[in-house]
CHARMM-style PDB file with segment names, atoms N, HN, CA, C and O in Angstrom:
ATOM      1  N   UNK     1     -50.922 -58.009 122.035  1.00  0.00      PROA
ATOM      2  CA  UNK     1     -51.067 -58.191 123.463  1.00  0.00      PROA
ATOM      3  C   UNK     1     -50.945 -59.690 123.770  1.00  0.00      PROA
ATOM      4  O   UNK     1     -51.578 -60.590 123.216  1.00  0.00      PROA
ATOM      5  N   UNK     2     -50.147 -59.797 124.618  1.00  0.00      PROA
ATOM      6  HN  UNK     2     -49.633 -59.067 125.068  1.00  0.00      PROA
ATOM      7  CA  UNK     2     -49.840 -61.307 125.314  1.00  0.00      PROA
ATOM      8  C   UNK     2     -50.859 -61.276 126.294  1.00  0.00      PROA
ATOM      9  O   UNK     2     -51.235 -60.371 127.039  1.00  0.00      PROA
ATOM     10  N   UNK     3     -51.469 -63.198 126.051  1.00  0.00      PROA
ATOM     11  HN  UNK     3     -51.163 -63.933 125.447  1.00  0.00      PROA
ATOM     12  CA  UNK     3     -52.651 -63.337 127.188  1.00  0.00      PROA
ATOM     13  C   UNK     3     -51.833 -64.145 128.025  1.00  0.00      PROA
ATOM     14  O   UNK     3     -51.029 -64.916 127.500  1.00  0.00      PROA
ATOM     15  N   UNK     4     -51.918 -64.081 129.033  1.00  0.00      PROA
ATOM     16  HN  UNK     4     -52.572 -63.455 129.459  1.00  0.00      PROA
ATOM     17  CA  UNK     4     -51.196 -65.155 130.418  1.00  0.00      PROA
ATOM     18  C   UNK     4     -52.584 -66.055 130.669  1.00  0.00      PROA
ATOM     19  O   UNK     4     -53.718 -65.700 130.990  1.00  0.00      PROA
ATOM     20  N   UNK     5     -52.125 -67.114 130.442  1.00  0.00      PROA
ATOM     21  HN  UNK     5     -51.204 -67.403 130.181  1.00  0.00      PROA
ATOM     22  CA  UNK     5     -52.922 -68.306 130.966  1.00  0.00      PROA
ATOM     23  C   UNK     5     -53.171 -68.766 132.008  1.00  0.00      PROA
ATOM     24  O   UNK     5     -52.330 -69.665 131.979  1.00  0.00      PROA
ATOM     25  N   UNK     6     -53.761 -68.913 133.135  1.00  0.00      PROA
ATOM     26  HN  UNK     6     -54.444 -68.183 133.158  1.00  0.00      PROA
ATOM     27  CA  UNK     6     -53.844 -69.507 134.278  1.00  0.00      PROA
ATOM     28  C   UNK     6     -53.168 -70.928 134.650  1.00  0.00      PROA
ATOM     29  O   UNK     6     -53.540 -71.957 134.086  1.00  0.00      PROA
ATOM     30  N   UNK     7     -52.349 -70.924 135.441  1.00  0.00      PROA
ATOM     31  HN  UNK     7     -52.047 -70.088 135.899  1.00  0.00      PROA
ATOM     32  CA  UNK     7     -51.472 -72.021 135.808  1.00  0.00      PROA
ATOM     33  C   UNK     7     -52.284 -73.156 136.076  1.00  0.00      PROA
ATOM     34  O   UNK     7     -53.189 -72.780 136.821  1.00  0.00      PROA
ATOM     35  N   UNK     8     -52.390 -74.365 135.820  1.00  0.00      PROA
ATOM     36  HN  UNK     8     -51.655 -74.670 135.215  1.00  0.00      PROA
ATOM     37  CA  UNK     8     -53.190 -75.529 135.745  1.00  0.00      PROA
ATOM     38  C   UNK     8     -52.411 -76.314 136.958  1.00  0.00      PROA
ATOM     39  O   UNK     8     -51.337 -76.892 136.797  1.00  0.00      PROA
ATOM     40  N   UNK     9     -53.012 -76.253 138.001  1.00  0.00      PROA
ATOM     41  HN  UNK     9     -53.885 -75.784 138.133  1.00  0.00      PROA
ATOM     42  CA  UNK     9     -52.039 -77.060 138.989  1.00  0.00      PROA
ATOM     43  C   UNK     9     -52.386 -78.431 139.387  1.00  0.00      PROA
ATOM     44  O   UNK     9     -53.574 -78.481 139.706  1.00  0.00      PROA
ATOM     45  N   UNK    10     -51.553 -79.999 139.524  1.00  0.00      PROA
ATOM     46  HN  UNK    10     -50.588 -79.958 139.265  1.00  0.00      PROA
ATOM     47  CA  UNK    10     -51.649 -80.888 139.526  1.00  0.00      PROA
ATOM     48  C   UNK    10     -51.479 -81.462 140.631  1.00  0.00      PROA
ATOM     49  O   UNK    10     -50.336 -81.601 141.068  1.00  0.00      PROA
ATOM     50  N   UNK    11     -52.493 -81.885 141.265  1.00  0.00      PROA
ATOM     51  HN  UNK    11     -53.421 -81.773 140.910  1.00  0.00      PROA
ATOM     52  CA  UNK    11     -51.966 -82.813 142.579  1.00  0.00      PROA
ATOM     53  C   UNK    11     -51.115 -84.093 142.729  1.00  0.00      PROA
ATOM     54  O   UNK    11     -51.225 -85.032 141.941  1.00  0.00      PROA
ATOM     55  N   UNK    12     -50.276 -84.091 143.756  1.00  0.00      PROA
ATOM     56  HN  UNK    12     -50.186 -83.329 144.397  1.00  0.00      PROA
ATOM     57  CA  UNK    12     -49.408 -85.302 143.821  1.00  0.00      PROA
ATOM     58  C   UNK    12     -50.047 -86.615 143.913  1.00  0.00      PROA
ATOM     59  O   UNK    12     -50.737 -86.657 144.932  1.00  0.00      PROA
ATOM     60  N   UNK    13     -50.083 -87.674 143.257  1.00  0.00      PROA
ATOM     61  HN  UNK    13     -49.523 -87.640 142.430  1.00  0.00      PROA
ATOM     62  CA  UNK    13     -50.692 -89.179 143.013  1.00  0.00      PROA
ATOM     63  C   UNK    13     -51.028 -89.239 144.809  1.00  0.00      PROA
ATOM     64  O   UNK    13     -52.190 -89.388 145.188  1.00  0.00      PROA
ATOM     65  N   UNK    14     -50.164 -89.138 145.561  1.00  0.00      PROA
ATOM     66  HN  UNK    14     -49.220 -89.017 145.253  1.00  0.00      PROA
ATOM     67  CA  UNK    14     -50.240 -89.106 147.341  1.00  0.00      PROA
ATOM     68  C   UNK    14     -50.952 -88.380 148.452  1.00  0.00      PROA
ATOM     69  O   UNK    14     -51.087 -88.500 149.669  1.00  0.00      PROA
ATOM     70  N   UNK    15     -51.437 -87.384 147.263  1.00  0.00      PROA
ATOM     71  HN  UNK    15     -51.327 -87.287 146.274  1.00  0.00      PROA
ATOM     72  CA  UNK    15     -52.592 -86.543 148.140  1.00  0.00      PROA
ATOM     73  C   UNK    15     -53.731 -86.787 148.696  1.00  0.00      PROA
ATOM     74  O   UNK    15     -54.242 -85.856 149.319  1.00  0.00      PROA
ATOM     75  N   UNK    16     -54.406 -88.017 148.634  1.00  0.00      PROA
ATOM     76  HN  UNK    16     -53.991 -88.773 148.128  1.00  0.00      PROA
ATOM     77  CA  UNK    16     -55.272 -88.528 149.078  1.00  0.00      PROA
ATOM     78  C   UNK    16     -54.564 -89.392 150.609  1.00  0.00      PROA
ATOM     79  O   UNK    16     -55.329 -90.117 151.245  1.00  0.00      PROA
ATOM     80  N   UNK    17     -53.915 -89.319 150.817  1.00  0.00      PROA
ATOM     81  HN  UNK    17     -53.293 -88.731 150.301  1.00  0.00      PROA
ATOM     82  CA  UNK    17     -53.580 -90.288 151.802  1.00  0.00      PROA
ATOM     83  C   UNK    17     -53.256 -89.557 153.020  1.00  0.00      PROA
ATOM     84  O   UNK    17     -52.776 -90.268 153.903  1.00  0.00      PROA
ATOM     85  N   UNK    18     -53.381 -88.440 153.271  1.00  0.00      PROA
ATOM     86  HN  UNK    18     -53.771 -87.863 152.554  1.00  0.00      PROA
ATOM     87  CA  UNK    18     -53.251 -87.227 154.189  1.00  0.00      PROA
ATOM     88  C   UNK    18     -51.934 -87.014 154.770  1.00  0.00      PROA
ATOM     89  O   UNK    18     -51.771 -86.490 155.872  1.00  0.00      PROA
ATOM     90  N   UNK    19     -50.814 -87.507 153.870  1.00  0.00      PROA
ATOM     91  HN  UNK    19     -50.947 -87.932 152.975  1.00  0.00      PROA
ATOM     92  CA  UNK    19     -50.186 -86.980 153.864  1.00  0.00      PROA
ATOM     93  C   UNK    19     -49.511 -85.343 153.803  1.00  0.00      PROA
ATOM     94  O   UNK    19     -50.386 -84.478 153.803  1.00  0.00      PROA
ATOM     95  N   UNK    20     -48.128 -84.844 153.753  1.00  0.00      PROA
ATOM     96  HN  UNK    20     -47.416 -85.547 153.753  1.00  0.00      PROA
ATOM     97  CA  UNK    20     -47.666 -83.736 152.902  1.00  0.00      PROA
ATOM     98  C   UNK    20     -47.391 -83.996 151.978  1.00  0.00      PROA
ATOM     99  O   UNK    20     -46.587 -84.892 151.717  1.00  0.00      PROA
ATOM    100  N   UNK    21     -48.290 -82.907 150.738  1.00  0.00      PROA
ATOM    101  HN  UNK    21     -48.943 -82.179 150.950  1.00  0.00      PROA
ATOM    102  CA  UNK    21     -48.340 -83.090 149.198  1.00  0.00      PROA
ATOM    103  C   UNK    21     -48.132 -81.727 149.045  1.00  0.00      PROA
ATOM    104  O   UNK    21     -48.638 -80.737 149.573  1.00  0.00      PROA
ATOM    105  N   UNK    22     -47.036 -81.943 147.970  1.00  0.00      PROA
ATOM    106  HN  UNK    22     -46.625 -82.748 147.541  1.00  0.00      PROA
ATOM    107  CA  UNK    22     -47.322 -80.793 146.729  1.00  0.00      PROA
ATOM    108  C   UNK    22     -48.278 -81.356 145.321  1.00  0.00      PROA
ATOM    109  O   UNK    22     -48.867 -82.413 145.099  1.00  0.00      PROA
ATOM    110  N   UNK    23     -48.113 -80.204 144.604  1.00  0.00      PROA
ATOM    111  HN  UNK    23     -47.634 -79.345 144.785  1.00  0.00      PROA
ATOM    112  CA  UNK    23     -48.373 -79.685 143.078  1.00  0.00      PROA
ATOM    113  C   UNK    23     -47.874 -79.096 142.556  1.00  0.00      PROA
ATOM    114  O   UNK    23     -47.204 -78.176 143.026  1.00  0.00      PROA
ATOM    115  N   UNK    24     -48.013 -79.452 140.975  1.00  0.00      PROA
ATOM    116  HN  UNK    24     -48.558 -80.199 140.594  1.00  0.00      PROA
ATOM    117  CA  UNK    24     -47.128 -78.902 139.747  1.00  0.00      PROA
ATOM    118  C   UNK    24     -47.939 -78.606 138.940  1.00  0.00      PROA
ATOM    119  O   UNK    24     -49.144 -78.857 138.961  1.00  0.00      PROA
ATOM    120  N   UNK    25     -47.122 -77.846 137.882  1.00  0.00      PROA
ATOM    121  HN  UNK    25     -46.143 -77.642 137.864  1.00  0.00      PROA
ATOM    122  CA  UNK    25     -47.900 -77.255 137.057  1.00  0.00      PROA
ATOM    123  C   UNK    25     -47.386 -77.873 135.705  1.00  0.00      PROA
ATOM    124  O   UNK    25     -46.750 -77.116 134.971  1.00  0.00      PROA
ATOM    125  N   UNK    26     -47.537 -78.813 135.412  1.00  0.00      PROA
ATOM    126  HN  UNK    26     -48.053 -79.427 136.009  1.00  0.00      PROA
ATOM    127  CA  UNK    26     -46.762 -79.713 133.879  1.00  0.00      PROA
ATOM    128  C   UNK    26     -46.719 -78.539 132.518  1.00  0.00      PROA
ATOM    129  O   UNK    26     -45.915 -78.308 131.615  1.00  0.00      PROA
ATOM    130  N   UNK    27     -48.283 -77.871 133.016  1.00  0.00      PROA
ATOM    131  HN  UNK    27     -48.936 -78.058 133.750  1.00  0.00      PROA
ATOM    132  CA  UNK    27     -48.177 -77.702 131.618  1.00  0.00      PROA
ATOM    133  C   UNK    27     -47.752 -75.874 131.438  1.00  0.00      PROA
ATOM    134  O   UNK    27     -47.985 -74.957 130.652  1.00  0.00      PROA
ATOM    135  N   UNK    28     -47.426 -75.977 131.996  1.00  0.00      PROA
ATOM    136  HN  UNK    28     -47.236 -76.722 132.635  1.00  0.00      PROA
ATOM    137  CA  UNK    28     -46.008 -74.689 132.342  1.00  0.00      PROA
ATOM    138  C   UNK    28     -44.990 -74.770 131.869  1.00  0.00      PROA
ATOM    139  O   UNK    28     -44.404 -73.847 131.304  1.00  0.00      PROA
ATOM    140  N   UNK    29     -44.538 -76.041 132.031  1.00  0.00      PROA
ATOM    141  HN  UNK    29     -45.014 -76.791 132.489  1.00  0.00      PROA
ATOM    142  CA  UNK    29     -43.006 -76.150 131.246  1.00  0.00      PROA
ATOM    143  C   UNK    29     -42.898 -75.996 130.010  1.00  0.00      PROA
ATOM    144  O   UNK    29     -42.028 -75.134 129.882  1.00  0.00      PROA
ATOM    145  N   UNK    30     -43.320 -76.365 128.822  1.00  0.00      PROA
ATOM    146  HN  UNK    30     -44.027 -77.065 128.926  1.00  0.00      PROA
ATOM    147  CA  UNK    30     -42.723 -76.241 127.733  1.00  0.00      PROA
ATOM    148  C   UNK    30     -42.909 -74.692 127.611  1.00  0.00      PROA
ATOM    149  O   UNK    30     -42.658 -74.516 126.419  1.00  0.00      PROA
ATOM    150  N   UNK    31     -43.154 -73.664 128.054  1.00  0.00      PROA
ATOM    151  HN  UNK    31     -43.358 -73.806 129.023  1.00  0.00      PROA
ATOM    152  CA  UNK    31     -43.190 -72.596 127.239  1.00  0.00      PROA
ATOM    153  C   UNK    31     -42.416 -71.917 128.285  1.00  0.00      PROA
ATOM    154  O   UNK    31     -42.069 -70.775 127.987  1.00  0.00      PROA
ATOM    155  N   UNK    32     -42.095 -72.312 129.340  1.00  0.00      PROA
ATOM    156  HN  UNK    32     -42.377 -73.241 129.583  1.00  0.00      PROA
ATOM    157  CA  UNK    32     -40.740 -71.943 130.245  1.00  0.00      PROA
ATOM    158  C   UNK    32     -39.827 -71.883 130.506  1.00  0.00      PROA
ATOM    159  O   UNK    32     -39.003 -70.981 130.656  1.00  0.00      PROA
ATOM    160  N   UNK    33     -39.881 -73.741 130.679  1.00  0.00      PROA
ATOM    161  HN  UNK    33     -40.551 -74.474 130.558  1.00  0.00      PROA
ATOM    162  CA  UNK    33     -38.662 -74.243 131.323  1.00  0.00      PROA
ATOM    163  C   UNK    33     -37.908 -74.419 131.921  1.00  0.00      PROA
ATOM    164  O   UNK    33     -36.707 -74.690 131.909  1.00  0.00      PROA
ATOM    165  N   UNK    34     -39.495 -74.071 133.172  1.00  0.00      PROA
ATOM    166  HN  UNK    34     -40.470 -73.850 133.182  1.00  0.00      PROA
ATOM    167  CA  UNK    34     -39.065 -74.036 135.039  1.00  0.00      PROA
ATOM    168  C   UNK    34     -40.401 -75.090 135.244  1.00  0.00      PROA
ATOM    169  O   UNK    34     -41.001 -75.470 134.239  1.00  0.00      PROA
ATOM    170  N   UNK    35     -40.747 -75.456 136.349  1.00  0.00      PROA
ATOM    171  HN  UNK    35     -40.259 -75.148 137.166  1.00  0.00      PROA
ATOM    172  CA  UNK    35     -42.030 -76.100 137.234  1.00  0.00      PROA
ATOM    173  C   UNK    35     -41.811 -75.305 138.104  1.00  0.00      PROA
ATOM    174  O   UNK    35     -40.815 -75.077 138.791  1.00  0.00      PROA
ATOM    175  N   UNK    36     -43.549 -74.558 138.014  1.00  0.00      PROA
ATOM    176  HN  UNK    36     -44.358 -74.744 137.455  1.00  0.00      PROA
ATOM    177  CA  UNK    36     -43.833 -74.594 139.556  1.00  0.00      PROA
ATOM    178  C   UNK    36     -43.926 -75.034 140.508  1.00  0.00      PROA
ATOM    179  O   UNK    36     -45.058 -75.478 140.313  1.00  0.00      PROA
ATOM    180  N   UNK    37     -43.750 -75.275 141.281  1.00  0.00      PROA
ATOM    181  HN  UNK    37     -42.831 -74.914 141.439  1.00  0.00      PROA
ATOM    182  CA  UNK    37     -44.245 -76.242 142.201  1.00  0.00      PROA
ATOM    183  C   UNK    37     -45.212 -75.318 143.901  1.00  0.00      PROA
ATOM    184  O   UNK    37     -45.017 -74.257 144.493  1.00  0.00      PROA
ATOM    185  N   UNK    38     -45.972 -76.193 144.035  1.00  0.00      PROA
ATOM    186  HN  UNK    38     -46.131 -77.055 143.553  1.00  0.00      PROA
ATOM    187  CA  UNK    38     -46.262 -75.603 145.790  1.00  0.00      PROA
ATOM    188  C   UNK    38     -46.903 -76.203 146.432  1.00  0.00      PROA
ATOM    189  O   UNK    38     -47.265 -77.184 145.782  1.00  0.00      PROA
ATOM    190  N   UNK    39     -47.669 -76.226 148.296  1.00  0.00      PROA
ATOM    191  HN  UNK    39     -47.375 -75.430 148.824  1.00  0.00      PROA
ATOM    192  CA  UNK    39     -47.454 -76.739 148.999  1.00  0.00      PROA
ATOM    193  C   UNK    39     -49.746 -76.458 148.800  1.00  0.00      PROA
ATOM    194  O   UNK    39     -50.514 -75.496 148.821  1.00  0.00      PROA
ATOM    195  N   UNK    40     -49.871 -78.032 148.628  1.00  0.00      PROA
ATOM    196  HN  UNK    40     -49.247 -78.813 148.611  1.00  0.00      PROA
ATOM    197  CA  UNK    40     -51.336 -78.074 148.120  1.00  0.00      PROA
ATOM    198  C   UNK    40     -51.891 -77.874 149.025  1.00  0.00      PROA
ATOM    199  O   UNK    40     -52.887 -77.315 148.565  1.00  0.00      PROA
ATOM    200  N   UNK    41     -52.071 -77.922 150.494  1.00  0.00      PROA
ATOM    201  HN  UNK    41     -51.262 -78.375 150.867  1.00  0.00      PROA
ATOM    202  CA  UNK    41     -52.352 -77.268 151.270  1.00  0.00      PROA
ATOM    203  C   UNK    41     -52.865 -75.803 151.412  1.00  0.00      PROA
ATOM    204  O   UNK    41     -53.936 -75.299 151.753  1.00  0.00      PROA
ATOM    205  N   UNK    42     -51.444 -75.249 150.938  1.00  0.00      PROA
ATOM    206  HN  UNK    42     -50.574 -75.658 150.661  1.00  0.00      PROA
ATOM    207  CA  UNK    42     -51.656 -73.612 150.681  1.00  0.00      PROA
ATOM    208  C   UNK    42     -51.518 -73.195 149.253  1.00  0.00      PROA
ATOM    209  O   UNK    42     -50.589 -72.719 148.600  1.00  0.00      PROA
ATOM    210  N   UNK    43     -52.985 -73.594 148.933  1.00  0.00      PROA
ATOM    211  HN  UNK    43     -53.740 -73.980 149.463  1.00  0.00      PROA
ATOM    212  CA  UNK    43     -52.961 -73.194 147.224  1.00  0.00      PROA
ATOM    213  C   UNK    43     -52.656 -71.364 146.832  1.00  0.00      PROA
ATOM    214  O   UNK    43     -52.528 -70.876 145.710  1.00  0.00      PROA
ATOM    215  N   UNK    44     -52.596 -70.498 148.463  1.00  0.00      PROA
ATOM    216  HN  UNK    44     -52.700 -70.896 149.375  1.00  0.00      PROA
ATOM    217  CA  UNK    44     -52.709 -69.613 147.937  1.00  0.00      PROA
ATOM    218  C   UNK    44     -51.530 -68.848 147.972  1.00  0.00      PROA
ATOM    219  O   UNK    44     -51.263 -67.733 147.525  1.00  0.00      PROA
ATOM    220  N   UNK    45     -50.595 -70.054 148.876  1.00  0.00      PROA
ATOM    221  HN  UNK    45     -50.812 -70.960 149.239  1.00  0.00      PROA
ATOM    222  CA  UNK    45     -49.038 -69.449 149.290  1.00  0.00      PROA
ATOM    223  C   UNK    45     -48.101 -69.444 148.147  1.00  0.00      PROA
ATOM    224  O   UNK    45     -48.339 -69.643 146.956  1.00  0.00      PROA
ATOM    225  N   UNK    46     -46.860 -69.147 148.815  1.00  0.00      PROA
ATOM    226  HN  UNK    46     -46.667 -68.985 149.783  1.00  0.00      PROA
ATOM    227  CA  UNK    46     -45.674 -69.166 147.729  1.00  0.00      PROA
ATOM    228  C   UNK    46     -46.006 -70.308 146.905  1.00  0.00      PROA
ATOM    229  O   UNK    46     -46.875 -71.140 147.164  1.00  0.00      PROA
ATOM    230  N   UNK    47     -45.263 -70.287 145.914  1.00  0.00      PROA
ATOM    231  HN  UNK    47     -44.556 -69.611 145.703  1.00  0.00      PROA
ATOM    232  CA  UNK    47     -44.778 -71.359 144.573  1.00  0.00      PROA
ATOM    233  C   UNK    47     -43.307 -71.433 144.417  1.00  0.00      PROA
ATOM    234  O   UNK    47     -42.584 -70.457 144.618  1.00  0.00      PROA
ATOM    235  N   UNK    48     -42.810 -72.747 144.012  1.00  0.00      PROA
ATOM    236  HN  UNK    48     -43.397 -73.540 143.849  1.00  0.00      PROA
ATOM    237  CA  UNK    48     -41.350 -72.272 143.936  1.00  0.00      PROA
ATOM    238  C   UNK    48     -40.795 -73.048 142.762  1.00  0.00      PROA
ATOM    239  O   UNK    48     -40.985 -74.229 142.474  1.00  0.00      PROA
ATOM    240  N   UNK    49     -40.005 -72.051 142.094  1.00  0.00      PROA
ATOM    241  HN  UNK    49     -39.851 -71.092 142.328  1.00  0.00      PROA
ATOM    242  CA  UNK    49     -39.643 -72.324 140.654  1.00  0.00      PROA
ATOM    243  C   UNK    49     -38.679 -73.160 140.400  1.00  0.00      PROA
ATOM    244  O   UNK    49     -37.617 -72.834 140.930  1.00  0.00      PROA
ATOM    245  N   UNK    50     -38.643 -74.540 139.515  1.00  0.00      PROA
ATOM    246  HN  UNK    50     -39.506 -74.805 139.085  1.00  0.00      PROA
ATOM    247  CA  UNK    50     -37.597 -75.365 139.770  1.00  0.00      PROA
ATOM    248  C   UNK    50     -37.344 -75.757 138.302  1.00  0.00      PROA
ATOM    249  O   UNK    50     -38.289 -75.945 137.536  1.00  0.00      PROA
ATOM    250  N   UNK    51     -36.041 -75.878 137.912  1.00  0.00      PROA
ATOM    251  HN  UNK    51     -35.274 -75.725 138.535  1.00  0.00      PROA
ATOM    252  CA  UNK    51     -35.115 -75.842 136.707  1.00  0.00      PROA
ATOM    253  C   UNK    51     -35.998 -76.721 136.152  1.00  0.00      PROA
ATOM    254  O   UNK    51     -37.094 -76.532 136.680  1.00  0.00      PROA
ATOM    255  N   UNK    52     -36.045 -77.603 135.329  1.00  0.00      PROA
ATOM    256  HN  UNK    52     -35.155 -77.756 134.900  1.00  0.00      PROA
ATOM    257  CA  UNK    52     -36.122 -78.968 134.435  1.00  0.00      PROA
ATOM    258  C   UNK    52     -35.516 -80.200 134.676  1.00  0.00      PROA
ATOM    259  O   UNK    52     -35.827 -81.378 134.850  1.00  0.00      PROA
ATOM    260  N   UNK    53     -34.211 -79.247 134.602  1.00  0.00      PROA
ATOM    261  HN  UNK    53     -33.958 -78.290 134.461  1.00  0.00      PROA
ATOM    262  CA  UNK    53     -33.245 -80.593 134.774  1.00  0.00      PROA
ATOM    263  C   UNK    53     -33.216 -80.963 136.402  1.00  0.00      PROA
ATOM    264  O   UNK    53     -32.809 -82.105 136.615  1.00  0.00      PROA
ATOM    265  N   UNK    54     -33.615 -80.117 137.705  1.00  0.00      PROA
ATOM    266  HN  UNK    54     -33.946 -79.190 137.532  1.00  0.00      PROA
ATOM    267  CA  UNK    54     -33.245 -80.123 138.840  1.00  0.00      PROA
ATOM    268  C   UNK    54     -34.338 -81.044 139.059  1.00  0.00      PROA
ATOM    269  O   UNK    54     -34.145 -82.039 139.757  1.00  0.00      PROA
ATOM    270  N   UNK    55     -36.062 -80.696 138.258  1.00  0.00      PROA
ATOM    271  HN  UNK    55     -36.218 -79.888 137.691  1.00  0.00      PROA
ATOM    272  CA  UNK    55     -37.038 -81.170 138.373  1.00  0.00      PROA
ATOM    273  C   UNK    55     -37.291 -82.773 137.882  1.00  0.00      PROA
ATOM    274  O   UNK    55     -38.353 -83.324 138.169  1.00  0.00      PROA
ATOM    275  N   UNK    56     -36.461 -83.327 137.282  1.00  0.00      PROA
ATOM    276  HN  UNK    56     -35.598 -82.879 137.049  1.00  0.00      PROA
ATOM    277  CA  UNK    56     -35.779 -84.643 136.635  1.00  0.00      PROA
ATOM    278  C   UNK    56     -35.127 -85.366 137.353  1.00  0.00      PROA
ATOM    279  O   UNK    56     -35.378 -86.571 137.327  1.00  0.00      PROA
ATOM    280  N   UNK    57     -34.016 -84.824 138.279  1.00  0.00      PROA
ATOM    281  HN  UNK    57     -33.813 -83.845 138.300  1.00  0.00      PROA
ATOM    282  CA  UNK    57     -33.279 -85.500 139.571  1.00  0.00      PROA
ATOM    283  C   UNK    57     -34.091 -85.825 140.581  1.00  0.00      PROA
ATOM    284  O   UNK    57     -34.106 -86.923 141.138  1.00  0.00      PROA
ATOM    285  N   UNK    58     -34.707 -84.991 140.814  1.00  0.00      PROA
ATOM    286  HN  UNK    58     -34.695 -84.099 140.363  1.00  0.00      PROA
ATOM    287  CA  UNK    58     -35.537 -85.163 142.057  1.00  0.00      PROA
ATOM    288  C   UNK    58     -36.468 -86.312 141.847  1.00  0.00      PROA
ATOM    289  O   UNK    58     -36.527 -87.192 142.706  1.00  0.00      PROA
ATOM    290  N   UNK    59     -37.248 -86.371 140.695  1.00  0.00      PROA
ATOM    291  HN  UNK    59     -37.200 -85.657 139.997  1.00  0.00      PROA
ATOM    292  CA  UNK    59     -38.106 -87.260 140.492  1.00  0.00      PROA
ATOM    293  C   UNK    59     -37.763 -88.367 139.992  1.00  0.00      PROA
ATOM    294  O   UNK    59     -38.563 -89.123 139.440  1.00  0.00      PROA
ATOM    295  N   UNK    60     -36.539 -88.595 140.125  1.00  0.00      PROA
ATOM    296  HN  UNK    60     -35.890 -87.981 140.574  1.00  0.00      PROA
ATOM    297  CA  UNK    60     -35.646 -89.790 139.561  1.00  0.00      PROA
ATOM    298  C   UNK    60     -34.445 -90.542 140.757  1.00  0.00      PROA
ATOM    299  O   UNK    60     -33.745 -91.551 140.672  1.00  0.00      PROA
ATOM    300  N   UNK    61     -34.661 -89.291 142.074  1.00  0.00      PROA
ATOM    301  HN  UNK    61     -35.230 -88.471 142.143  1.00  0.00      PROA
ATOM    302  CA  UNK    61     -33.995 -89.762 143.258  1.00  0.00      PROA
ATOM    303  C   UNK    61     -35.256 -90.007 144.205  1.00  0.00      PROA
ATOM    304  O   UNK    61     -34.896 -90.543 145.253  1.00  0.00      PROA
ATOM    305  N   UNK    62     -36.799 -89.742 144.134  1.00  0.00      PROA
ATOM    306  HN  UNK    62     -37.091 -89.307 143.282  1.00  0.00      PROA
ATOM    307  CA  UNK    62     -37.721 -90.215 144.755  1.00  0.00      PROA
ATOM    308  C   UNK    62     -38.189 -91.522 144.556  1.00  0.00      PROA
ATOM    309  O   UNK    62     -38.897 -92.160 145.335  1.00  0.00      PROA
ATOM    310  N   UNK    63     -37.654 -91.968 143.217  1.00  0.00      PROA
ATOM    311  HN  UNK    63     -37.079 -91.449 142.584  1.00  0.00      PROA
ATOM    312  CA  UNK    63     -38.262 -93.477 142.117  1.00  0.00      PROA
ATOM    313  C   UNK    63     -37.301 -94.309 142.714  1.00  0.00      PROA
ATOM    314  O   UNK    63     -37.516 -95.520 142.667  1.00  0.00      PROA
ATOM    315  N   UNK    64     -36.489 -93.982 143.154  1.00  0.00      PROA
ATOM    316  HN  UNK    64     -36.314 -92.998 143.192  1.00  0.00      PROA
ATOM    317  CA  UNK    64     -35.091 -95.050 144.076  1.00  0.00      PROA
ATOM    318  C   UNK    64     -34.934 -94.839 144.942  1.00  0.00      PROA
ATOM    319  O   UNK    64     -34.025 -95.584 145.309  1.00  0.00      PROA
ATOM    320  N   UNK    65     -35.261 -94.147 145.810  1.00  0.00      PROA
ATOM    321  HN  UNK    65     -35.999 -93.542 145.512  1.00  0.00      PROA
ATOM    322  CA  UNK    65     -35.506 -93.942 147.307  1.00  0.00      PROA
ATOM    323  C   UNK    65     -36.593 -95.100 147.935  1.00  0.00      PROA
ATOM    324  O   UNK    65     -37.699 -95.332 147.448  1.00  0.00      PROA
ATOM    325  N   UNK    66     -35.903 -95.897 149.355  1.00  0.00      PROA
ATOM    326  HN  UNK    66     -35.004 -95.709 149.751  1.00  0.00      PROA
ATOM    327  CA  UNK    66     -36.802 -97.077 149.620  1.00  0.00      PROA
ATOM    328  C   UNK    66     -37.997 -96.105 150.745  1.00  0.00      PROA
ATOM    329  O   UNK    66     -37.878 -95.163 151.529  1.00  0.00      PROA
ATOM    330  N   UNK    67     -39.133 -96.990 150.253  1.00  0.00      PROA
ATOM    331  HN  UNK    67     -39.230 -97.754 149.616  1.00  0.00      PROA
ATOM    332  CA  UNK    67     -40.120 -96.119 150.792  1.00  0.00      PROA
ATOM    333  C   UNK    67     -40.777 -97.153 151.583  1.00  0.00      PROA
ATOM    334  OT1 UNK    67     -41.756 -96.873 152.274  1.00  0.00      PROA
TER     335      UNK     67
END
């Protein structure tokens, strides 16, 4: 019997600032090789599943984006 683990969800470094924040679930990926992601607000809403590699661009076009 396979046990499913409860998704460990991570708040965005920006969530304190009352901003719009998501969360991820890091430690999801290696045995996947998707991120969850969702809207921390609504911890109880959708989640939405994002590649690795898609999850790499994004966080590599937010690091060079002028803020």
């Amino acid at each position: 019997m396979t046990t499913i683990e409860p998704i460990h969800w991570v708040k965005s470094s920006y969530s304190n600032n009352g901003g719009t924040c998501v969360e991820w679930a890091p430690s999801n990926v290696p045995a996947t090789q998707v991120v969850p992601v969702r809207d921390s607000k609504r911890p109880s809403g959708p989640s939405l599943l994002v590649s690795t590699s898609a999850w790499s661009g994004l966080i590599a076009l937010v690091r060079t984006a002028d803020v």
